[in-house]
DRENLO-834651 format. One record per residue (C-alpha): y, x, z. Coordinates in steps of 0.5 Angstrom, whole numbers, plus 500, padded with zeros to 3 digits. Layout:
<pts>
YXZ;...
</pts>
This chain:
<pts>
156557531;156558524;162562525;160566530;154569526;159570521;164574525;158578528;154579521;162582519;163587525;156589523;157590516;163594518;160599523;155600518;160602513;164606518;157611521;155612513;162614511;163618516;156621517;158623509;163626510;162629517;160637517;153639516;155645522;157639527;152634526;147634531;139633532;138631525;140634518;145631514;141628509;136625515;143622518;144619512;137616509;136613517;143609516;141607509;135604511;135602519;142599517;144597525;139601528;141607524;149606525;148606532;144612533;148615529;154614534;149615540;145622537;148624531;156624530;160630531;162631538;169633536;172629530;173636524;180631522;182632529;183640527;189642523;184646519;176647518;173652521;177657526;182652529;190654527;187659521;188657513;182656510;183661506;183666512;177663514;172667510;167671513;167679513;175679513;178682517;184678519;190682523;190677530;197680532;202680527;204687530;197690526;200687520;201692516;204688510;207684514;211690518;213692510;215685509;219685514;223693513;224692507;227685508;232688514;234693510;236689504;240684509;244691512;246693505;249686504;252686510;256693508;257691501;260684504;264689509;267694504;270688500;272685506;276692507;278693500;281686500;285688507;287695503;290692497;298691497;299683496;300680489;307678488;
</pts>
């Protein structure tokens, strides 16, 4: 009988550290009914009670480490800034566009330059 208290005492022990650690590092913007802060004070202080509201009324519904970046899923994080008026297609890039010119127009003159030595190679009488 001892054992088993000490088995339900760990998994309990352990479920408390698994909702502060997460209600820690959870984003405030998708917690829900409480503040972050509140979320954190009723785990510390109810210790079970609070680890199970926390799963049942508190936690994100969506997991943030799920997502590939905070915020616009699929944006860098240092695109996602409010007032910046990132282009949505890669055709109203205007940077981008130039990159992608100049780029073409360097690997056509290396390709001419590769082609008239190639002529010249061809043109040259062997050596003997």
């Amino acid at each position: 009988m001892l054992f088993f208290d000490g088995i339900v005492g760990l998994a309990f022990l352990f479920l408390w550290l698994f909702c502060l650690l997460e209600a820690i590092t959870a984003d405030p913007a998708q917690i829900r009914n409480l503040p972050k802060l509140a979320w954190v004070f009723l785990i510390v202080i109810l210790v079970d009670l609070g680890a199970i509201a926390w799963l049942i009324a508190g936690r994100p519904t969506t997991s943030v480490r799920s997502l590939p970046y905070k915020g616009n899923a699929g944006v860098p994080p240092e695109y996602d800034r409010p007032g910046r008026a990132a282009a949505t297609n890669p055709d109203d890039d205007a940077a981008f566009l130039a990159q992608l010119r100049a780029r073409a127009e360097s690997q056509r003159q290396a390709a001419a330059e590769q082609a008239r030595r190639l002529r010249a190679q061809e043109d040259e009488p062997p050596r003997s």
